[in-house]
ZAMARGU-4260 file (C-alpha; in steps of 0.2 Angstrom, whole numbers, plus 5000, padded with zeros to 4 digits):
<rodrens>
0) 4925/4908/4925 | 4931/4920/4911 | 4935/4915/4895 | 4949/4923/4885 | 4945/4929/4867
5) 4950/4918/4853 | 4968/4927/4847 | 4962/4927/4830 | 4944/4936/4835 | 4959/4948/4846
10) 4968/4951/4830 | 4954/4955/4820 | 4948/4968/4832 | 4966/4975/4832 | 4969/4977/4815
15) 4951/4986/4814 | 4958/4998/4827 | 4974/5002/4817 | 4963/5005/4800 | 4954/5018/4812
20) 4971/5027/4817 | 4974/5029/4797 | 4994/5033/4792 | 5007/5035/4779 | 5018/5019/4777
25) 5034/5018/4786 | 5043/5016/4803 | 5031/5016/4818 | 5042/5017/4836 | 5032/5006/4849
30) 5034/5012/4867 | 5040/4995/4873 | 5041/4995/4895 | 5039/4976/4897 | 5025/4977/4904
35) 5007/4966/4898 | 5002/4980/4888 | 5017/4983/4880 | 5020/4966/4874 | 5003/4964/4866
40) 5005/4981/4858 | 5021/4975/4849 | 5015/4957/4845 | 4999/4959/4839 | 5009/4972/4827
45) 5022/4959/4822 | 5007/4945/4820 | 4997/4957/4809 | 5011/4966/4799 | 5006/4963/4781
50) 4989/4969/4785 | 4994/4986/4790 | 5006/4998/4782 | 5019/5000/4799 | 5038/4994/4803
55) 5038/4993/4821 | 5054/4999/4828 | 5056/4996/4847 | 5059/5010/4859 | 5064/5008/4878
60) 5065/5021/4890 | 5076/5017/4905 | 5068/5029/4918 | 5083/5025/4931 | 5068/5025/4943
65) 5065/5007/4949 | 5083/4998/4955 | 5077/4983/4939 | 5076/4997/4926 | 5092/4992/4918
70) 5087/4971/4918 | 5072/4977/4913 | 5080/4988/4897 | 5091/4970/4895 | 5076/4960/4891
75) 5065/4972/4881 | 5082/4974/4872 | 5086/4955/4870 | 5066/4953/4865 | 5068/4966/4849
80) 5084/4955/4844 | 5074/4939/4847 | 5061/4946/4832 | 5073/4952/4823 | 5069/4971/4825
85) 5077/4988/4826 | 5081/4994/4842 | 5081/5011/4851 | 5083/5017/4871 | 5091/5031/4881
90) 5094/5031/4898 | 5088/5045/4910 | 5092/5040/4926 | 5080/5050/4935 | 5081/5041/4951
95) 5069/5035/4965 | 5058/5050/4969 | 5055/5057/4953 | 5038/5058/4950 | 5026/5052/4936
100) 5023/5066/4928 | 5042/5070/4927 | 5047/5054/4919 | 5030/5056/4907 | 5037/5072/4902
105) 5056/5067/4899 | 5047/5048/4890 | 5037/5058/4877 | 5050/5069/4874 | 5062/5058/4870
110) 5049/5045/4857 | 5045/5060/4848 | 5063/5065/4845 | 5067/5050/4840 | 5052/5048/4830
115) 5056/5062/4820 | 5075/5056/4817 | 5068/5040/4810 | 5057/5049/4801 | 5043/5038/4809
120) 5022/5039/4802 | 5019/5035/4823 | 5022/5033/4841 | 5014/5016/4847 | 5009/5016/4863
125) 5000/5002/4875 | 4984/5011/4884 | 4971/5001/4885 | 4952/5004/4888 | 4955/5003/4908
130) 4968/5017/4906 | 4957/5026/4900 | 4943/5023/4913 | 4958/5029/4927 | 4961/5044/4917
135) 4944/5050/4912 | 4942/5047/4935 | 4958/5056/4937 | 4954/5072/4927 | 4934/5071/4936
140) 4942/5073/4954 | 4953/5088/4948 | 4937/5096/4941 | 4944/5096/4922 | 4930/5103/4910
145) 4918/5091/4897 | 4934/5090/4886 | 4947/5083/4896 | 4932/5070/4901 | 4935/5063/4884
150) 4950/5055/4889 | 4967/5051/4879 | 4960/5052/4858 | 4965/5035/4851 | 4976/5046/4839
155) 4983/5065/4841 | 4998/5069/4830 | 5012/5056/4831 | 5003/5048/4846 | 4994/5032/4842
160) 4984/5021/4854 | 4977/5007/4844 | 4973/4996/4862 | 4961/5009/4869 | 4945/4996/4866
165) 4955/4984/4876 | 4954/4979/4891 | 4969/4973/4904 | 4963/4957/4907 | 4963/4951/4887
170) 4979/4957/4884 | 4985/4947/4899 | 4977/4931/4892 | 4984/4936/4875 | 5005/4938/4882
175) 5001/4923/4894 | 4996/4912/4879 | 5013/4918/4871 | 5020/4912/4885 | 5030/4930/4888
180) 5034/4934/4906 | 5030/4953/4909 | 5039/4965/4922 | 5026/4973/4934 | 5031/4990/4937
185) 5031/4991/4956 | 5026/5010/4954 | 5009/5003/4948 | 5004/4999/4963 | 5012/5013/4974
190) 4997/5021/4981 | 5006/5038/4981 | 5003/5039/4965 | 4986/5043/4959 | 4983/5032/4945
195) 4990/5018/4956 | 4978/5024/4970 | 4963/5025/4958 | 4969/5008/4950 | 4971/4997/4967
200) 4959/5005/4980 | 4945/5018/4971 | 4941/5005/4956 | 4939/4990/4965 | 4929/4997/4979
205) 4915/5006/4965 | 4915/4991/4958 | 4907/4983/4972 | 4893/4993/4971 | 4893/4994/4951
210) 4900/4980/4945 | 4898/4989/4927 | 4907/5006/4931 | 4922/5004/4920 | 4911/5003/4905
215) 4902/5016/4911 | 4914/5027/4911 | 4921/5022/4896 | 4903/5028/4889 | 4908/5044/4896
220) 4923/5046/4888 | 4913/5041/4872 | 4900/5056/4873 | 4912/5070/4880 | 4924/5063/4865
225) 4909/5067/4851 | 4907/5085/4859 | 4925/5088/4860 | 4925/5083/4842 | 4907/5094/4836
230) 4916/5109/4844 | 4931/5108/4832 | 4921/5104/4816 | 4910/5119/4821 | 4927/5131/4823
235) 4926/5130/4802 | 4907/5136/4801 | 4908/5150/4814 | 4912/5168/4809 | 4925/5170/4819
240) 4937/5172/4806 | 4952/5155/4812 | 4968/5155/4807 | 4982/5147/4810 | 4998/5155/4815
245) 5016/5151/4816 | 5016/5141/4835 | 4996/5142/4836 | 4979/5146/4832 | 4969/5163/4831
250) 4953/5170/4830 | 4944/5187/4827 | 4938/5193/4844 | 4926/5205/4839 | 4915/5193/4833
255) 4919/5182/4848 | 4915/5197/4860 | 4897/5197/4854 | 4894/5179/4861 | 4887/5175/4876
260) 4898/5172/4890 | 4896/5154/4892 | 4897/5150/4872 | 4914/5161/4868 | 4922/5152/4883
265) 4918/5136/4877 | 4924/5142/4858 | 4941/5148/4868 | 4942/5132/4874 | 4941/5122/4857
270) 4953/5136/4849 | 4964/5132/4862 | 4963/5113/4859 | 4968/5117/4840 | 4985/5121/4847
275) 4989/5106/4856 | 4989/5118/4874 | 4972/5113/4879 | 4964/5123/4896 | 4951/5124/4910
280) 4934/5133/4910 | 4944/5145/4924 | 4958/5149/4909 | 4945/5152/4899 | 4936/5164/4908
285) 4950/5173/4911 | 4955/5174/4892 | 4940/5181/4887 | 4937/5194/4902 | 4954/5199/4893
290) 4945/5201/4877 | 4931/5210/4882 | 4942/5224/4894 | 4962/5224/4888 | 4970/5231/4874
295) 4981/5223/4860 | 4997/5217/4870 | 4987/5210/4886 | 4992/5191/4885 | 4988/5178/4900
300) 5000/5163/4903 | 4993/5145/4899 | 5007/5134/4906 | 5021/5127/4894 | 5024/5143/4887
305) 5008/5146/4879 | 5000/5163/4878 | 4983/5170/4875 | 4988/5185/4868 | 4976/5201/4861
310) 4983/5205/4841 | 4977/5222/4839 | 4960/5213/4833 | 4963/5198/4836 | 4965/5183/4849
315) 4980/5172/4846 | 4985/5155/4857 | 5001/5152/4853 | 5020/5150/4858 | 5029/5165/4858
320) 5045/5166/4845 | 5060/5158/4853 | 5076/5170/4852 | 5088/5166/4839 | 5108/5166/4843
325) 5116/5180/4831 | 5122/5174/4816 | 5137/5182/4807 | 5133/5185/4787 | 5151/5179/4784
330) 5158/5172/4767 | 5151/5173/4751 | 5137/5161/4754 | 5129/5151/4770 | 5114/5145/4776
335) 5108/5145/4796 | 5096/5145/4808 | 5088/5158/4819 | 5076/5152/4830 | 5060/5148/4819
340) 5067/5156/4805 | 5081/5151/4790 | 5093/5164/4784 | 5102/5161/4767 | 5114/5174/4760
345) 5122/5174/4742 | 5132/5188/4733 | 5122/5193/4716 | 5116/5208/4707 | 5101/5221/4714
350) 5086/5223/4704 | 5080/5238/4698 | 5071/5246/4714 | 5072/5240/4732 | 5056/5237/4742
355) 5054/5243/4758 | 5045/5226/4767 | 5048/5211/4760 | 5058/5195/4765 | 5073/5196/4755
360) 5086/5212/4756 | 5101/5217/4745 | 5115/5227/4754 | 5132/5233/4749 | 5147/5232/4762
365) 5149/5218/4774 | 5150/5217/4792 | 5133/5212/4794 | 5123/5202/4809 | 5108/5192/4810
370) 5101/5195/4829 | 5085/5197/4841 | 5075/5215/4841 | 5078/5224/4857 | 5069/5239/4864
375) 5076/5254/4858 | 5082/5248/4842 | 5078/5263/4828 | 5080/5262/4809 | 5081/5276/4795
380) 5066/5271/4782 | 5071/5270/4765 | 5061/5285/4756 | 5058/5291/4774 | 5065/5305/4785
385) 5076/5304/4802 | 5073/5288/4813 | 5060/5279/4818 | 5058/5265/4833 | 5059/5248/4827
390) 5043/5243/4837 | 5034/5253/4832 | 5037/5247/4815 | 5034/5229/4820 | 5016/5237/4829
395) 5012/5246/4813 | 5016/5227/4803 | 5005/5220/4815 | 5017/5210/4823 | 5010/5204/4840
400) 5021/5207/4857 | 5023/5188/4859 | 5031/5188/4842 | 5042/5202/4844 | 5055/5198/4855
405) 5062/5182/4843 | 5060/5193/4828 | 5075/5193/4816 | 5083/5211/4813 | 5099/5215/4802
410) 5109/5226/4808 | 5129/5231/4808 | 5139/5236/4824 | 5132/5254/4824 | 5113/5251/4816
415) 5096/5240/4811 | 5097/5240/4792 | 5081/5229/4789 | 5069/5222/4798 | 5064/5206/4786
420) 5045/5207/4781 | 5042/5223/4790 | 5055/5239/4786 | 5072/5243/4774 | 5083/5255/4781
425) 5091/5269/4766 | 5107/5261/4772 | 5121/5250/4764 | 5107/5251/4749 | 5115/5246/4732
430) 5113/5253/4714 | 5103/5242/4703 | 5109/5227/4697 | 5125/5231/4707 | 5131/5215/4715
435) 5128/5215/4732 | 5124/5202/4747 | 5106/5196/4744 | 5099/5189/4761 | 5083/5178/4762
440) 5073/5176/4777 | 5059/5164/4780 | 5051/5154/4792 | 5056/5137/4789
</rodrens>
C-alpha cells in the first residue's frame, strides 16, 4: 500500500524546485487545463505564495477540441474566482481532429502572448517527472540525437516547469486530499496519439519486466541534460568566434572547418540550441557539408523558418528579417514600425558633413518612403560616380542574403536615397545646418 507524502514535506520540495527556476518578481500565468497536474501546480503556488516572489494569474486554453471543453473553461474559470485571482482564456475552437501538435502550437503561442501583455516573469506549466519519462521515450523512437534525450529543461525562457521532480501519482494524492475533482482529458487516453500510446500500453507493459524503468529513464534525461549543458558552456571557451545576431546565433566557420567531422557537427548542434531552433545529427550533417563546399549565400532550411546560412565567413542560425509594410515619412514628426526595425523622423538642422553609412539620414524635400529592398534597386553614392546596385552594397556591408530581403531602404517615387547602415545617395542631401528631415533607423 503506498503512502502519500506529508503536503507539508510536498511543499517543501516545491518550493526548493521554484528557488531552482530563479526569477524577477511579478506576474506568473499558470497553464491551468483542470486536470490533476494543473491544480497542483496552481495550489501548491497559492499555499507557498510568500515564500516565492510570483502572482499567479490563471490562463485557460479552450482547445474547442473535446465537446466539455467549454464546461471545463467554466470551472477552471469559476476556480480562479473561488481564490480570488486574475483570470485569462481565449477560445480556439479547433475542433475534433485537430492534432496535438496543432493545439500545442496555437497553446504556447497564445501563453506567451499573453504573458508578455502582462508583462509576466513566467509561464507555469504542470509537467511532471512521468512527462518527462514519456517525452524523453517519444523523442528515443524517432531517433532524436543525445540532446533532445535530455527532455523538456525545467526552465527555457518564459517557460517554467517547477513539477518536473514529481511524479503523477503524488500530485493526485495532493488534489485528492484538497478534495478538487479533476477533468481527465479523454485525449489522454486515445491511443492514436503517441504520448497516450506510450502512456497507457508501452509504459505499463516495460514496467512488467522493469518495474524501475521510469526512474531509469528519468536518469537518462539527467545525464543527456548535463552534456547538453557542458556543450553550451564550452560554446564560450572554443575559438570559434560566437556571436549573437539579430534572430540568432553565429559562429566563424573557418575555425569550425578544421574540426573533426563528428566534433563540428556536434558544435552545430549546440550553436543551433542557442537559438531556441534546436536540430538533428542529419541537419547537422548537412549544415556543415555546406561549410566545408558552398559559398557565402548557401543556406539550408531548419523548419520554423530558421536558416543556416554561410555569411561570407561565417555561419549564422537565425531567422530571416520579416519584410516591413512601407511607411510613408509624412508630417513633421512620427514614429513606426518596419518589421524589426523602428523608424523615427523629425524636422531639424543638418550637421556640418553627411556620412555615407550610418543609421541616421538628413534629406531636404519630401515625398519619401520607408520600404523593403528589391532586386534591381541602384543608388548614386554620395562622393561617388554613376549608380551602383543596392546589393551589392548590402554584399560589400556584409549584409547576409537572409537579412537582405527585410532590409529598410529610403527611397522616393523614382529613386533609393539611403540605405540605413549601409550607403547615402548625393540625393535630396541638404546644406549644413540647413533644416531638413532627419530620419533614425534602428533595430528596436
Amino acid at each position: 500500500m503506498r503512502v502519500p507524502e506529508p503536503t507539508d514535506a510536498l511543499r517543501a520540495r516545491f518550493l526548493r524546485a521554484l528557488e531552482q527556476l530563479g526569477s524577477a518578481s511579478g506576474p506568473g500565468l499558470v497553464a491551468v487545463s483542470g486536470g490533476v497536474d494543473s491544480l497542483a501546480l496552481l495550489h501548491l503556488l497559492i499555499e507557498t505564495a510568500g515564500h516565492h516572489p510570483f502572482q499567479p494569474v490563471v490562463a485557460h486554453v479552450d482547445h474547442g477540441i473535446d465537446p466539455d471543453s467549454a464546461l471545463v473553461a467554466g470551472r477552471v474559470r469559476a476556480l480562479a474566482g473561488t481564490l480570488d485571482l486574475p483570470f485569462e482564456t481565449t477560445e480556439f475552437g479547433l475542433g475534433p481532429n485537430a492534432g496535438e501538435t496543432v493545439a500545442r502550437t496555437a497553446r504556447y503561442r497564445w501563453l506567451r502572448k499573453t504573458a508578455h501583455r502582462l508583462g509576466a516573469v513566467a509561464i507555469f506549466t504542470g509537467h511532471h517527472a512521468d512527462d518527462q519519462v514519456e517525452t524523453v521515450l517519444m523523442r528515443m523512437l524517432r531517433g532524436s540525437g543525445p540532446a533532445g534525450l535530455a527532455g523538456m529543461a525545467p526552465r527555457i525562457g518564459l517557460i517554467a516547469r517547477p513539477l518536473l521532480g514529481f511524479h503523477r501519482l503524488e500530485l493526485e494524492d495532493y488534489v485528492a486530499g484538497l478534495g478538487l475533482e479533476p477533468w481527465a482529458d479523454p485525449a489522454n487516453r486515445a491511443p492514436r496519439h503517441l504520448r497516450s500510446w506510450i502512456r497507457g500500453d508501452l509504459l505499463p507493459m516495460l514496467e512488467q519486466r522493469l518495474p524501475d524503468v521510469r526512474e531509469s529513464v528519468v536518469r537518462v534525461a539527467l545525464h543527456a541534460a548535463a552534456e547538453r549543458m557542458a556543450w553550451d558552456q564550452l560554446l564560450s571557451h572554443l575559438p570559434i568566434d560566437l556571436r549573437g545576431e539579430t534572430g540568432g546565433f553565429s559562429v566563424a566557420s573557418g575555425p569550425l572547418r578544421a574540426y573533426d567531422t563528428r566534433l563540428a557537427e556536434a558544435l552545430i548542434r549546440a550553436v543551433a540550441r542557442r537559438t531556441g531552433r534546436p536540430i538533428g545529427p542529419r541537419k547537422a550533417a548537412r549544415v556543415f557539408r555546406m561549410v566545408c563546399g558552398s559559398s557565402s549565400g548557401a543556406q539550408i532550411e531548419l523548419g520554423q523558418r530558421w536558416v543556416a546560412e554561410l555569411r561570407f565567413d561565417r555561419l549564422a542560425v537565425v531567422r530571416p528579417f520579416p519584410s516591413g509594410a512601407p511607411i510613408a515619412l509624412d508630417g513633421a514628426a512620427g514614429e513606426a514600425r518596419f518589421g524589426p526595425w523602428r523608424v523615427r523622423w523629425s524636422r531639424e538642422p543638418a550637421p556640418g558633413k553627411t556620412p555615407r553609412a550610418e543609421w541616421t539620414a538628413w534629406l531636404t524635400g519630401s515625398g519619401f518612403l520607408v520600404r523593403p529592398w528589391q532586386p534591381g534597386d541602384r543608388i548614386r553614392p554620395v562622393g561617388g560616380t554613376g549608380h551602383r546596385r543596392v546589393v551589392r552594397c548590402l554584399q560589400e556591408a556584409r549584409v547576409g542574403r537572409s537579412e537582405r530581403p527585410g532590409w529598410p531602404v529610403v527611397s522616393t517615387i523614382d529613386e533609393v536615397i539611403w540605405v540605413p547602415g549601409v550607403c547615402r545617395s548625393g540625393v535630396a542631401l541638404p546644406e549644413p545646418h540647413q533644416e531638413a528631415m532627419r530620419i533614425d533607423v534602428d533595430r528596436g
